[in-house]
N, CA, C and O of each residue as an XYZ file, in Angstrom:
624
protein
N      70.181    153.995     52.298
C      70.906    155.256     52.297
C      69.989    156.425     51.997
O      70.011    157.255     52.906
N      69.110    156.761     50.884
C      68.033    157.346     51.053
C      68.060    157.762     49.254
O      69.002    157.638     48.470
N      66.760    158.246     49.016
C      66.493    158.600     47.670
C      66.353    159.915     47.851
O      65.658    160.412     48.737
N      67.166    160.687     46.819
C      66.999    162.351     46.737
C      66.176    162.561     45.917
O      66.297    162.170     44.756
N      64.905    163.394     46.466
C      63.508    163.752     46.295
C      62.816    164.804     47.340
O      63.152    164.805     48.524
N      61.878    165.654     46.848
C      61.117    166.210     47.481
C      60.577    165.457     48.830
O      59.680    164.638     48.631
N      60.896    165.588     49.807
C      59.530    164.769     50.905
C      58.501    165.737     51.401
O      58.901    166.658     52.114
N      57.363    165.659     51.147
C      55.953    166.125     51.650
C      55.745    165.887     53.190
O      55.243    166.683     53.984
N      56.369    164.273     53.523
C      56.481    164.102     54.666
C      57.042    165.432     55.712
O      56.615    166.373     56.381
N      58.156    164.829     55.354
C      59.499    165.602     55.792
C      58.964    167.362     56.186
O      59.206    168.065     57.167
N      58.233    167.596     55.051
C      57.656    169.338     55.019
C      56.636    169.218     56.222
O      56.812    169.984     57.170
N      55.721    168.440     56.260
C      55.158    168.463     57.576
C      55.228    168.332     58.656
O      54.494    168.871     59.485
N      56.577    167.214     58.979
C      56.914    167.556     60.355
C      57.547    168.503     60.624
O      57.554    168.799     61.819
N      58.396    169.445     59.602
C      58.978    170.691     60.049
C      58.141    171.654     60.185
O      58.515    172.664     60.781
N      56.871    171.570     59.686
C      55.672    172.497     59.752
C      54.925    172.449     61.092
O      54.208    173.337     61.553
N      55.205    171.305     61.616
C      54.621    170.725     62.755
C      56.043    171.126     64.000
O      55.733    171.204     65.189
N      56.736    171.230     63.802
C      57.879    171.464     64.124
C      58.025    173.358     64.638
O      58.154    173.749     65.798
N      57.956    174.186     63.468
C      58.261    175.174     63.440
C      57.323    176.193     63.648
O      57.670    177.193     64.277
N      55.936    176.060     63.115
C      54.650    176.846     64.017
C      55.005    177.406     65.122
O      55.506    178.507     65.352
N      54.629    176.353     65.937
C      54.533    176.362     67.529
C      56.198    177.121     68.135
O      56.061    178.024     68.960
N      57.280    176.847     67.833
C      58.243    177.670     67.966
C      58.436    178.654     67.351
O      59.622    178.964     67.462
N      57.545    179.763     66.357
C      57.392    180.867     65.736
C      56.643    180.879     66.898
O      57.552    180.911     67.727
N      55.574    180.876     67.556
C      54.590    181.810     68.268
C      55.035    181.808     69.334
O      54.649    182.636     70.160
N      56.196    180.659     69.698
C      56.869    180.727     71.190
C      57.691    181.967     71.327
O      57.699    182.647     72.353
N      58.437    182.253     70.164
C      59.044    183.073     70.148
C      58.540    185.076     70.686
O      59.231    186.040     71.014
N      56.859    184.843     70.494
C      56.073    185.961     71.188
C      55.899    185.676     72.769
O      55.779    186.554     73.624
N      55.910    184.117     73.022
C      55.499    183.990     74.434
C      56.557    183.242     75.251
O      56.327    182.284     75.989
N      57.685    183.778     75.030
C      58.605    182.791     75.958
C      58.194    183.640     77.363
O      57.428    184.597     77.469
N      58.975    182.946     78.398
C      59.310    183.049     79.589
C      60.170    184.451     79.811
O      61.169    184.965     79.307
N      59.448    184.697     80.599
C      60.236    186.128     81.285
C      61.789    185.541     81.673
O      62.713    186.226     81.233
N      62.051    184.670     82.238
C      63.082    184.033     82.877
C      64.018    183.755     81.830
O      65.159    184.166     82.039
N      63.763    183.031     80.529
C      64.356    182.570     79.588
C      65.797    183.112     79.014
O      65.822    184.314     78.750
N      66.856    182.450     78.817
C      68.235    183.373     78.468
C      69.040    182.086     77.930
O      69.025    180.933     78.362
N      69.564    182.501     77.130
C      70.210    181.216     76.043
C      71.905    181.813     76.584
O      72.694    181.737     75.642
N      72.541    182.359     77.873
C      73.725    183.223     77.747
C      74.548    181.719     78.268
O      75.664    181.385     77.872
N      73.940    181.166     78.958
C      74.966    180.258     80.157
C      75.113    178.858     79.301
O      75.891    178.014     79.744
N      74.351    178.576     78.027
C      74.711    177.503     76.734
C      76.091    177.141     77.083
O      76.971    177.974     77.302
N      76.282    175.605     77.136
C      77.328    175.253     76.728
C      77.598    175.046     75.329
O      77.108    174.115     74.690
N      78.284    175.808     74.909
C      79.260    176.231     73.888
C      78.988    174.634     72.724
O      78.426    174.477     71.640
N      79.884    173.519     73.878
C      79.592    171.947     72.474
C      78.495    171.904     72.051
O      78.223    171.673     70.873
N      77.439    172.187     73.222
C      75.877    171.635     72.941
C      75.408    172.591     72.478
O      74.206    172.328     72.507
N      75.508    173.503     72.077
C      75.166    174.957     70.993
C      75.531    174.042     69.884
O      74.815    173.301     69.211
N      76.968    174.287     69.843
C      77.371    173.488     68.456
C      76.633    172.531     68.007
O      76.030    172.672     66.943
N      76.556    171.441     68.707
C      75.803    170.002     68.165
C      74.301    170.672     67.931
O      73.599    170.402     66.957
N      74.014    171.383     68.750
C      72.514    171.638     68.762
C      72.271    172.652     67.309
O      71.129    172.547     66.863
N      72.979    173.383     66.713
C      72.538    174.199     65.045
C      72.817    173.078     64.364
O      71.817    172.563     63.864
N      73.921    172.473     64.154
C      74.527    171.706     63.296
C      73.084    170.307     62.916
O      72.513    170.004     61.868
N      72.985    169.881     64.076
C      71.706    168.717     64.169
C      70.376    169.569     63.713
O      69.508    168.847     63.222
N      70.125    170.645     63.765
C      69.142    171.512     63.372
C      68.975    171.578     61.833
O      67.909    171.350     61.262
N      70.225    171.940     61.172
C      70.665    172.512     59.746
C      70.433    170.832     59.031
O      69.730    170.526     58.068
N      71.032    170.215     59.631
C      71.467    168.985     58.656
C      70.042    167.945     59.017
O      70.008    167.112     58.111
N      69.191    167.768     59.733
C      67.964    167.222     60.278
C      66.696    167.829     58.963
O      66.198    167.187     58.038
N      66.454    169.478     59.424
C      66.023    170.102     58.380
C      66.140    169.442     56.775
O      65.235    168.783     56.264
N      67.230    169.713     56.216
C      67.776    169.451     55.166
C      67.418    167.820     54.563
O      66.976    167.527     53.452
N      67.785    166.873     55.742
C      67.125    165.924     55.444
C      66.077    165.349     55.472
O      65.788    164.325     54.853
N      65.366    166.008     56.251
C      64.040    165.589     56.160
C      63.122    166.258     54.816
O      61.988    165.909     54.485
N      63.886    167.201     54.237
C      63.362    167.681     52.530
C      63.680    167.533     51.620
O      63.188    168.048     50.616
N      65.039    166.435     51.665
C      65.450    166.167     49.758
C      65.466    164.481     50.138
O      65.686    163.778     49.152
N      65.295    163.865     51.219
C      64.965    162.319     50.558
C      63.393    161.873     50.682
O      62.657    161.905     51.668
N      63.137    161.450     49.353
C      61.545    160.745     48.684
C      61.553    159.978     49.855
O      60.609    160.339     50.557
N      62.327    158.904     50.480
C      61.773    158.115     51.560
C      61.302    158.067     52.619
O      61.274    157.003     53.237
N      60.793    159.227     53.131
C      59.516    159.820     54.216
C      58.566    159.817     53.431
O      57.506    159.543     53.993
N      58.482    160.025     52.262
C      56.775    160.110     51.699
C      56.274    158.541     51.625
O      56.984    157.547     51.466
N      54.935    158.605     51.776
C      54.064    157.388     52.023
C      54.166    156.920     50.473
O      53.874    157.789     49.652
N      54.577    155.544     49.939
C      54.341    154.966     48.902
C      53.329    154.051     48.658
O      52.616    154.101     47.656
N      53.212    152.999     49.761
C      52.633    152.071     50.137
C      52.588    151.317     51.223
O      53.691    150.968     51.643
N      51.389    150.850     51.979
C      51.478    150.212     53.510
C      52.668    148.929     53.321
O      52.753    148.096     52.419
N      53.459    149.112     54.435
C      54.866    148.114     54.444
C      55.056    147.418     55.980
O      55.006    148.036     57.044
N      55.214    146.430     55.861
C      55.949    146.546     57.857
C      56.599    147.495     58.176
O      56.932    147.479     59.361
N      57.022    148.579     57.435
C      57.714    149.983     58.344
C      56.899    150.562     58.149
O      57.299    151.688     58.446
N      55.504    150.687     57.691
C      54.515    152.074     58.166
C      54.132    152.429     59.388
O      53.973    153.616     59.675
N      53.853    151.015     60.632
C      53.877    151.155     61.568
C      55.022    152.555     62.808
O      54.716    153.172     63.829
N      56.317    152.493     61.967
C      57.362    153.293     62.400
C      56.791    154.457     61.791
O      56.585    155.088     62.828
N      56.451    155.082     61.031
C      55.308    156.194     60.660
C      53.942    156.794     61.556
O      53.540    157.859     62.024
N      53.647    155.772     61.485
C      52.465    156.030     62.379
C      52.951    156.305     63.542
O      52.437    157.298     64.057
N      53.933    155.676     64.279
C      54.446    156.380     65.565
C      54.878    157.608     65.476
O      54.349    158.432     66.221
N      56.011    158.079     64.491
C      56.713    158.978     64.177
C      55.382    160.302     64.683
O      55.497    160.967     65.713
N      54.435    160.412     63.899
C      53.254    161.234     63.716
C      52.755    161.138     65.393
O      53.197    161.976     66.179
N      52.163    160.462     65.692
C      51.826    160.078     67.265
C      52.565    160.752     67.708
O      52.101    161.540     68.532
N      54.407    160.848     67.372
C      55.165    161.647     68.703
C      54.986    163.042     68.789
O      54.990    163.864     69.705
N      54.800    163.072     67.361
C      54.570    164.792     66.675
C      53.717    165.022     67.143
O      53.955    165.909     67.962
N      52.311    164.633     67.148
C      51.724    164.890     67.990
C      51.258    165.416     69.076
O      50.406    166.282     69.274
N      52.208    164.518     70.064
C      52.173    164.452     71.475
C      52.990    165.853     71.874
O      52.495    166.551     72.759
N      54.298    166.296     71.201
C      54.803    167.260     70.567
C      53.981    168.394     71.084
O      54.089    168.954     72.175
N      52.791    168.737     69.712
C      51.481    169.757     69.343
C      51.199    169.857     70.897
O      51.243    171.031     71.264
N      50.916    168.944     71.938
C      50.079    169.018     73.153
C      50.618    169.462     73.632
O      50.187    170.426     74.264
N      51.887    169.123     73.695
C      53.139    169.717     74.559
C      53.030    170.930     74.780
O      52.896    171.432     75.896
N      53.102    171.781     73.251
C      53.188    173.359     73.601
C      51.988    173.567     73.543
O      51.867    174.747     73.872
N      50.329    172.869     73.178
C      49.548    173.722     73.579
C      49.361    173.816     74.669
O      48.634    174.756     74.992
N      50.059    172.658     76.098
C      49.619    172.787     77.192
C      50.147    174.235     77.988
O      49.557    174.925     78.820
N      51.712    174.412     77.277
C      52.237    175.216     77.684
C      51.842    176.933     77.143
O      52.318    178.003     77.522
N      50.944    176.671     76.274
C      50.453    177.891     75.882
C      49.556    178.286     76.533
O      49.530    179.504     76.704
N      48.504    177.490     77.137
C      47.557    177.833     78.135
C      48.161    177.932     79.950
O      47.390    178.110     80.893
N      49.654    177.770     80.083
C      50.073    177.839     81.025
C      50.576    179.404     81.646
O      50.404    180.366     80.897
N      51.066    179.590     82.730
C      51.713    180.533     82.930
C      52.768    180.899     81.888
O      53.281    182.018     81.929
N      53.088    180.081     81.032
C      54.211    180.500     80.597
C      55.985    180.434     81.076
O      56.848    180.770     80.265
N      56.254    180.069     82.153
C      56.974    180.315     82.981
C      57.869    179.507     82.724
O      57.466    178.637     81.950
N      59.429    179.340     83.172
C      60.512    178.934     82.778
C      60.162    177.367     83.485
O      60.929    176.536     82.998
N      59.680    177.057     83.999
C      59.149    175.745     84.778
C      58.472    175.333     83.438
O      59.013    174.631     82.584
N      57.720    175.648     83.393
C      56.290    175.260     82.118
C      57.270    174.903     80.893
O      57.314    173.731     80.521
N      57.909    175.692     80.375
C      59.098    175.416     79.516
C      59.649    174.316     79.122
O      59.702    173.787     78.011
N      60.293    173.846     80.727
C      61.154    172.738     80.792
C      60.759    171.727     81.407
O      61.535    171.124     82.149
N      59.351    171.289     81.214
C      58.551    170.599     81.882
C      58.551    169.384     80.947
O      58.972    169.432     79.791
N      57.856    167.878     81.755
C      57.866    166.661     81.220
C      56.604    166.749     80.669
O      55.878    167.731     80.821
N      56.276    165.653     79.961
C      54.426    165.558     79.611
C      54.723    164.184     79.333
O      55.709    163.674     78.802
N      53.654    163.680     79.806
C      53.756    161.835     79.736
C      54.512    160.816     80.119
O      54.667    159.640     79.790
N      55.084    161.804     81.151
C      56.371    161.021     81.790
C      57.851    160.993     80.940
O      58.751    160.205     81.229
N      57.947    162.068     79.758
C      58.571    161.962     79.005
C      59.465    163.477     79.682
O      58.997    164.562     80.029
N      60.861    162.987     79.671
C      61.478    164.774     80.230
C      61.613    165.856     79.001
O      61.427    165.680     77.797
N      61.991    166.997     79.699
C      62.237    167.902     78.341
C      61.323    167.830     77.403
O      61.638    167.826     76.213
N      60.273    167.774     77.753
C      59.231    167.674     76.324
C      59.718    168.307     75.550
O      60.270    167.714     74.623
N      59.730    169.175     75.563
C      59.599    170.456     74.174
C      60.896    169.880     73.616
O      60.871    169.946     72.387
N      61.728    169.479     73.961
C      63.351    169.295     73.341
C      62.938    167.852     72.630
O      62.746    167.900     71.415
N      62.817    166.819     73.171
C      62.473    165.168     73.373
C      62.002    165.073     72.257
O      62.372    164.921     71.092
N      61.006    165.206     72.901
C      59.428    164.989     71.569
C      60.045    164.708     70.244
O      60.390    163.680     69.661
N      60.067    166.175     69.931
C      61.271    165.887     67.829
C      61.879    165.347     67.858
O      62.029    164.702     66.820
N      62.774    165.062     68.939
C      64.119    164.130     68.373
C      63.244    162.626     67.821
O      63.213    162.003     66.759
N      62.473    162.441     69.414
C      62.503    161.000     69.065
C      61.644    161.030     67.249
O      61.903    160.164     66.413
N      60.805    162.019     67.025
C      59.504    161.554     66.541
C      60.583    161.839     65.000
O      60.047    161.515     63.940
N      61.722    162.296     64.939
C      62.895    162.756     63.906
C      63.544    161.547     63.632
O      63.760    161.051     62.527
N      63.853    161.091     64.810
C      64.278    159.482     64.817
C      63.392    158.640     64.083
O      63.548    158.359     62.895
N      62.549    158.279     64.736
C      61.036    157.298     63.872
C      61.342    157.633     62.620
O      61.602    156.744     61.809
N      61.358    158.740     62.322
C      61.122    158.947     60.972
C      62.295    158.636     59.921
O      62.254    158.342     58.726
N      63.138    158.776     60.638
C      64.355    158.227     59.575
C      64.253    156.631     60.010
O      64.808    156.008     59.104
N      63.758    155.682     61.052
C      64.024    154.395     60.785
C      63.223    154.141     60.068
O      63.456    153.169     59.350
N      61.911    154.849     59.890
C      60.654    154.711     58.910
C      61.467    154.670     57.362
O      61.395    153.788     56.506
N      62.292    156.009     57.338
C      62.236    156.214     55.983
C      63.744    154.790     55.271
O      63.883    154.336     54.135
N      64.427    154.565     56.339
C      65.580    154.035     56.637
C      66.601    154.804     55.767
O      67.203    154.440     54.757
N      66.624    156.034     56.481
C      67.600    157.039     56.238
C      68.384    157.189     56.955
O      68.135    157.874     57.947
N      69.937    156.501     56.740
C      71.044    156.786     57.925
C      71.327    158.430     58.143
O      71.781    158.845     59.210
N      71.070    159.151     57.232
C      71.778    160.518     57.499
C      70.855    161.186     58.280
O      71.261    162.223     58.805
N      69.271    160.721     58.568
C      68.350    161.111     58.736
C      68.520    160.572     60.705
O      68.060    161.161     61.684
N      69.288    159.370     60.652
C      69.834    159.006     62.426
C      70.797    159.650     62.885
O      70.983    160.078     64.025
N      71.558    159.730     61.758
C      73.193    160.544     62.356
C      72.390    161.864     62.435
O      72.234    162.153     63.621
N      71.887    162.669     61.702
C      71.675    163.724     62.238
C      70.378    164.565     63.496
O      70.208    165.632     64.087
N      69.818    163.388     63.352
C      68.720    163.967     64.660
C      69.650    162.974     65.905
O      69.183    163.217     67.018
N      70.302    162.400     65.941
C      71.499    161.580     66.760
C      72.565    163.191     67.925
O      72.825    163.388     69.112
N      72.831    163.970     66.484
C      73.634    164.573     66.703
C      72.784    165.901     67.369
O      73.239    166.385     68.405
N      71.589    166.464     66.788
C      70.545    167.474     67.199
C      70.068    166.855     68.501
O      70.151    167.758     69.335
N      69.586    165.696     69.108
C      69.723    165.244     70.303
C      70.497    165.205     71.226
O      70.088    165.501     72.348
N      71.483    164.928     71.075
C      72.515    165.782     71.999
C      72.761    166.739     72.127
O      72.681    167.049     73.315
N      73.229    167.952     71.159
C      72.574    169.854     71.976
C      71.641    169.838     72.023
O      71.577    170.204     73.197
N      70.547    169.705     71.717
C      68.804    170.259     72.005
C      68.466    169.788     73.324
O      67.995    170.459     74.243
N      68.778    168.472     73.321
C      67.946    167.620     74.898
C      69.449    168.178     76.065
O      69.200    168.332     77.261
N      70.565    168.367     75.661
C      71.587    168.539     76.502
C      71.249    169.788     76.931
O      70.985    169.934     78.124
N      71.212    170.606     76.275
C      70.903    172.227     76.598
C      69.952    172.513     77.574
O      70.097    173.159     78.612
N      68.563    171.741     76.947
C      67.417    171.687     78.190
C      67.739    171.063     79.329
O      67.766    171.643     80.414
N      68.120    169.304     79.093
C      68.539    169.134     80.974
C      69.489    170.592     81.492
O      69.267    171.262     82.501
N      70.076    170.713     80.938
C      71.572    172.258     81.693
C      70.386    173.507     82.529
O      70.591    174.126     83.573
N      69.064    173.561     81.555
C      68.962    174.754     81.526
C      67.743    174.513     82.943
O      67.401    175.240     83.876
N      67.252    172.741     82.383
C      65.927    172.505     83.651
C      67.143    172.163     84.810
O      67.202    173.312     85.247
N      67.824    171.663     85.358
C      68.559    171.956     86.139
C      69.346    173.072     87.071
O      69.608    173.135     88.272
N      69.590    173.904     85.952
C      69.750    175.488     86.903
C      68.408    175.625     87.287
O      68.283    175.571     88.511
N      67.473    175.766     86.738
C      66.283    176.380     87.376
C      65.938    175.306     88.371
O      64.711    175.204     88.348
N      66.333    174.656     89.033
C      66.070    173.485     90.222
C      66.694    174.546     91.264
O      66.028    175.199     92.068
N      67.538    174.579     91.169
C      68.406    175.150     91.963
C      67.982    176.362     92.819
O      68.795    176.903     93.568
């Protein structure tokens, strides 16, 4: 269920997390417009935001105690984060453009959306934090829903 505690962890992937979407916020897409959101997937998408956040900073069980058969689920977690970091630096050296945005990387769709969930996921089976699944569960469905909606109009 999880131990209420500071996580250090937890602070770094939101650090890893929130950077790169502070400076996006200078370089989005000319194209970019949050107006045509479906409304549920707004909803799910703050709510999974607020409560993801939150948990990933008051349970101790993201911080590293000792190597376990679940550190391995750690070490991925970080890897996705990662892959994440590349994501937007690729897109920082890009045009910029509403394509670039909503683009795959590694064969993975929606990068920019994807990436956290899963690497949010890892991290709660790492930490084996149910509130830590239900809620990047629930932030996965508006975040990744919103982007397919939004890489889809722009197909069109």
């Amino acid at each position: 269920m999880g131990h209420l505690g500071f996580s250090y962890i937890g602070m770094i992937f939101l650090i890893m997390l929130f950077i790169p979407n502070m400076i996006w916020t200078r370089y989005q897409p000319k194209e970019y417009s949050s107006i045509n959101e479906n409304k549920v997937l707004f909803i799910f998408e703050k709510v999974g935001q607020v409560c993801v956040t939150c948990v990933a900073l008051i349970f101790s069980d993201f911080n590293i105690h000792h190597l376990t058969l679940w550190s391995p689920w750690l070490l991925a977690a970080f890897a996705v984060m990662i892959l994440y970091e590349l994501w937007w630096i690729r897109y920082f050296r890009s045009k910029k453009s509403i394509k670039d945005f909503y683009s795959s990387f590694c064969s993975i769709p929606v990068a920019g959306a994807t990436l956290p969930v899963i690497a949010f996921f890892l991290l709660g089976i790492y930490g084996k934090v149910i509130w830590m699944l239900i809620a990047v569960s629930i932030l996965g469905i508006g975040h990744i829903g919103i982007h397919l909606q939004h890489r889809k109009e722009i197909k069109r």
